[in-house]
C-alpha atoms as an extended CHARMM CRD file, in Angstrom:
* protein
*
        95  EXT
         1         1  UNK       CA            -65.7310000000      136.2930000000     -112.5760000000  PROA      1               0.0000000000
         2         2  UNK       CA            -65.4030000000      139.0680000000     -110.4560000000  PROA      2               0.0000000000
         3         3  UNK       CA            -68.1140000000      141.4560000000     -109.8490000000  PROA      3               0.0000000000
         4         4  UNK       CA            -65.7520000000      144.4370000000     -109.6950000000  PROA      4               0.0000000000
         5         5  UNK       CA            -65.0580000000      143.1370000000     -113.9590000000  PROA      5               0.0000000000
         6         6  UNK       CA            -68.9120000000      142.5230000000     -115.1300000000  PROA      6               0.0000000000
         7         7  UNK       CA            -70.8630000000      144.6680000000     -117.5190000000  PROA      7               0.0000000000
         8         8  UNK       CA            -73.8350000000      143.1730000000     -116.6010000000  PROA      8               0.0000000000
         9         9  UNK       CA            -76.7390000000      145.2110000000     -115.9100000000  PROA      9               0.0000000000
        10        10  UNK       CA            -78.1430000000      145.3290000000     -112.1640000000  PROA      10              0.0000000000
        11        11  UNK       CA            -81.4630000000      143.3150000000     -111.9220000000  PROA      11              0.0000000000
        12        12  UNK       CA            -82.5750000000      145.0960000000     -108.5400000000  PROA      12              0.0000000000
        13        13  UNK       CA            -80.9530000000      145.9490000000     -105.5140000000  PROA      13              0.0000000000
        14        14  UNK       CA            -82.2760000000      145.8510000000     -102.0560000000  PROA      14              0.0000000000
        15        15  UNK       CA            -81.6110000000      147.2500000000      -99.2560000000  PROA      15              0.0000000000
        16        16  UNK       CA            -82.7010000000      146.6470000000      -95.4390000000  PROA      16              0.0000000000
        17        17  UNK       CA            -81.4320000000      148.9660000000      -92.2190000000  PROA      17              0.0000000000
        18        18  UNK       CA            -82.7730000000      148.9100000000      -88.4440000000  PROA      18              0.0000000000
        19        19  UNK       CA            -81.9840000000      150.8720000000      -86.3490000000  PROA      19              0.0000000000
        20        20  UNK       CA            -81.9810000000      151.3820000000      -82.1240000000  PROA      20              0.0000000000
        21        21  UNK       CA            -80.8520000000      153.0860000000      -79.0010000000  PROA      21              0.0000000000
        22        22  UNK       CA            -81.2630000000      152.8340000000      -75.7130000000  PROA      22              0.0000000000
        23        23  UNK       CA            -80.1410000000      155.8490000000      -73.0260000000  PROA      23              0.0000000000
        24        24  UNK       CA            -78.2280000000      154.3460000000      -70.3150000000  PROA      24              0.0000000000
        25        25  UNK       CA            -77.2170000000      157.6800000000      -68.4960000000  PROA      25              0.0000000000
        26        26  UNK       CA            -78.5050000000      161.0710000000      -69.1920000000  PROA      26              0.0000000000
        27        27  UNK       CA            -76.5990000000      161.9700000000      -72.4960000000  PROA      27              0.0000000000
        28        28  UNK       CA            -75.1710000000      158.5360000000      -72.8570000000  PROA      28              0.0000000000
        29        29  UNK       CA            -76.7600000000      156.7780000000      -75.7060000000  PROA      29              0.0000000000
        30        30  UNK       CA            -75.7870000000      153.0720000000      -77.0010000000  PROA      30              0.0000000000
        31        31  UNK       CA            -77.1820000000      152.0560000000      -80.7070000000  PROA      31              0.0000000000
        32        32  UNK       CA            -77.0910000000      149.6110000000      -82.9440000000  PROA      32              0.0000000000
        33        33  UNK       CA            -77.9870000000      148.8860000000      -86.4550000000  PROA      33              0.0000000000
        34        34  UNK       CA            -78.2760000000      145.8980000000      -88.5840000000  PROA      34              0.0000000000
        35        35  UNK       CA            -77.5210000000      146.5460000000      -92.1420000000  PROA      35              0.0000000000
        36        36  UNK       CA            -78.4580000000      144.1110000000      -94.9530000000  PROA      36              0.0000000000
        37        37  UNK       CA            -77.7540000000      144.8100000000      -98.9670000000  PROA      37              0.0000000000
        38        38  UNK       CA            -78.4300000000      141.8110000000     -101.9840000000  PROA      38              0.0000000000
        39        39  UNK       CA            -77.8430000000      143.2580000000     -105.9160000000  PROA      39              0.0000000000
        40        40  UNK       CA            -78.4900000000      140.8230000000     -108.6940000000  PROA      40              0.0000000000
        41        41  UNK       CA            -77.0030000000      140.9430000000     -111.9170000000  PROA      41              0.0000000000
        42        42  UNK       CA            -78.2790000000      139.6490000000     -115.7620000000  PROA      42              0.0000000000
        43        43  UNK       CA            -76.5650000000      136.1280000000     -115.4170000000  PROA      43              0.0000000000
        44        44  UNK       CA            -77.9580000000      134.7200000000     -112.3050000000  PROA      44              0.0000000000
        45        45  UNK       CA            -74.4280000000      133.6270000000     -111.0320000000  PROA      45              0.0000000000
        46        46  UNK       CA            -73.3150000000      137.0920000000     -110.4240000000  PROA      46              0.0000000000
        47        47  UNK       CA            -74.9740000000      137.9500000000     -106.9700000000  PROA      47              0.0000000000
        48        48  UNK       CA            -73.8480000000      140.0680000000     -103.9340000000  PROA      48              0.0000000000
        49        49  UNK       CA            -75.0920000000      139.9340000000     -100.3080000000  PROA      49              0.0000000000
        50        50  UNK       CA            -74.1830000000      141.3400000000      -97.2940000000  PROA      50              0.0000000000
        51        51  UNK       CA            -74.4500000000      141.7150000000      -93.2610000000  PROA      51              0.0000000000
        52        52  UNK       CA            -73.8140000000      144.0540000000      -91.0280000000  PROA      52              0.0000000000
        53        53  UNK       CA            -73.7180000000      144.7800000000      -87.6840000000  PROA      53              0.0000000000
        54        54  UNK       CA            -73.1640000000      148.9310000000      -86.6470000000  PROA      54              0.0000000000
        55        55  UNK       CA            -72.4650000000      149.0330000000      -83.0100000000  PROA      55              0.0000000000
        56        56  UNK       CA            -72.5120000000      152.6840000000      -81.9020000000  PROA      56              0.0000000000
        57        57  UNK       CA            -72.4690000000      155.2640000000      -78.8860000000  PROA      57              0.0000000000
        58        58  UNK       CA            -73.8510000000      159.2410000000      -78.5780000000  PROA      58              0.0000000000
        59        59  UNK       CA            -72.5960000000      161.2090000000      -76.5110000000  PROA      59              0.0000000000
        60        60  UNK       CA            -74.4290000000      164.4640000000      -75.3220000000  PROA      60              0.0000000000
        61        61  UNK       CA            -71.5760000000      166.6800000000      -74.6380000000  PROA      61              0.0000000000
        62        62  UNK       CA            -73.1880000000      169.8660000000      -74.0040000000  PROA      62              0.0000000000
        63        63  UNK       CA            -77.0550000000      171.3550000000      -74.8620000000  PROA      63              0.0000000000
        64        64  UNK       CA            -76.3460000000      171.8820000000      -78.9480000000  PROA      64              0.0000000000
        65        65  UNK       CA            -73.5480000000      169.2460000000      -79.0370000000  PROA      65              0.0000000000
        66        66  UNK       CA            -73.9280000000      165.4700000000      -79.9690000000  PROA      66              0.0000000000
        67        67  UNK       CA            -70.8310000000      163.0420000000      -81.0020000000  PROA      67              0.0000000000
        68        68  UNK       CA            -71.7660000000      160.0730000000      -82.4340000000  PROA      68              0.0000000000
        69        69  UNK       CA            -68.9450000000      157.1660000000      -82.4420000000  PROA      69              0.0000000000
        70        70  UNK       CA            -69.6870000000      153.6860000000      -84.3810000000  PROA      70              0.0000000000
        71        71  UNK       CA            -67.7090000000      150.4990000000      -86.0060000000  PROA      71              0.0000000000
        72        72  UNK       CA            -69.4330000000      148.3770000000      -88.6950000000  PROA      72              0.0000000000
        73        73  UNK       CA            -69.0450000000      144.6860000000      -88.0720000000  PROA      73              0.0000000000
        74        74  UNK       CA            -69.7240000000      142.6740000000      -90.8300000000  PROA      74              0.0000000000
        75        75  UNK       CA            -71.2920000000      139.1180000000      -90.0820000000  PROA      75              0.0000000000
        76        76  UNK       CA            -72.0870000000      137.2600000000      -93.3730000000  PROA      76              0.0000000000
        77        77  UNK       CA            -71.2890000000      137.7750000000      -97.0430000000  PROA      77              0.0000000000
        78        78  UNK       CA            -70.6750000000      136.5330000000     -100.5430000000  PROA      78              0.0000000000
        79        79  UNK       CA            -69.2330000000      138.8630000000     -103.3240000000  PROA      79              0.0000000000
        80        80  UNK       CA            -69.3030000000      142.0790000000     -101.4800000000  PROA      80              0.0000000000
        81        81  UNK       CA            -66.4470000000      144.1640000000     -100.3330000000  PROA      81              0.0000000000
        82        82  UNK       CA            -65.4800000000      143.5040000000      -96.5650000000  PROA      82              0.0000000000
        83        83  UNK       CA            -64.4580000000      146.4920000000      -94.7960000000  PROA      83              0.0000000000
        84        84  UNK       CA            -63.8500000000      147.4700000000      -90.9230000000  PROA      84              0.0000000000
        85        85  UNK       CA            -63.6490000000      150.4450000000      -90.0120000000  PROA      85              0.0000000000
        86        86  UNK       CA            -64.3050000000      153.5230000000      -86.9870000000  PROA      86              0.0000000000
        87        87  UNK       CA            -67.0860000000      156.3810000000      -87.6260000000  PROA      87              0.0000000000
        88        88  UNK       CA            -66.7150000000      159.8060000000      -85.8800000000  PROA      88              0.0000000000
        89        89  UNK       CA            -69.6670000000      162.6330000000      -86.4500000000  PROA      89              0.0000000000
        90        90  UNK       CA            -70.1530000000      165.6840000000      -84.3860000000  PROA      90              0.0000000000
        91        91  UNK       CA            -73.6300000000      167.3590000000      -84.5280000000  PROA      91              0.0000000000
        92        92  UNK       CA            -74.0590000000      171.1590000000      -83.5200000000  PROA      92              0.0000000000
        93        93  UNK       CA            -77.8290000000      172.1800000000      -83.0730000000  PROA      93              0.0000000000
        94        94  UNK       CA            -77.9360000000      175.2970000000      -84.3600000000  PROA      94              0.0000000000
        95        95  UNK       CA            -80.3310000000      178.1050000000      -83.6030000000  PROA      95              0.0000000000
């Protein structure tokens, strides 16, 4: 049965993230994050767990500008949606 089609009722949900950077050049930032998420349902055969890998880059463009570039990788899973995809954010510092 899929878990997209239960009416079960979550049992708990957890949810695990860390996170780091290291500056390689003035205003050149590489990060990463590691991403895990496990929900259980009523009937302990419906279960959902996930990893992920978020490999990233921020840029320092200017003084009050930051873009932020990252692609989730995931690495393990059971019952959980797989999805790739690209992540673009610009931060303005305003003041």
């Amino acid at each position: 049965k899929a878990l997209t089609e239960t009416t079960e009722e979550h049992v708990y949900d957890l949810f695990l993230t860390v996170d780091a950077g290291y500056y390689f050049r003035p205003g050149l930032q590489a990060v990463t994050e590691v991403y895990y998420s496990s929900s259980r349902f009523g009937d302990d055969s419906l279960y959902s767990d996930i990893l992920i890998l978020n490999l990233g880059l921020t840029i320092e463009t200017a003084e009050n500008y930051i873009l932020v570039l990252n692609s989730p990788l995931p690495l393990l899973g059971k019952n959980a949606a797989v999805e790739y995809g690209f992540g673009m954010a610009l931060t303005i510092l305003l003041r």
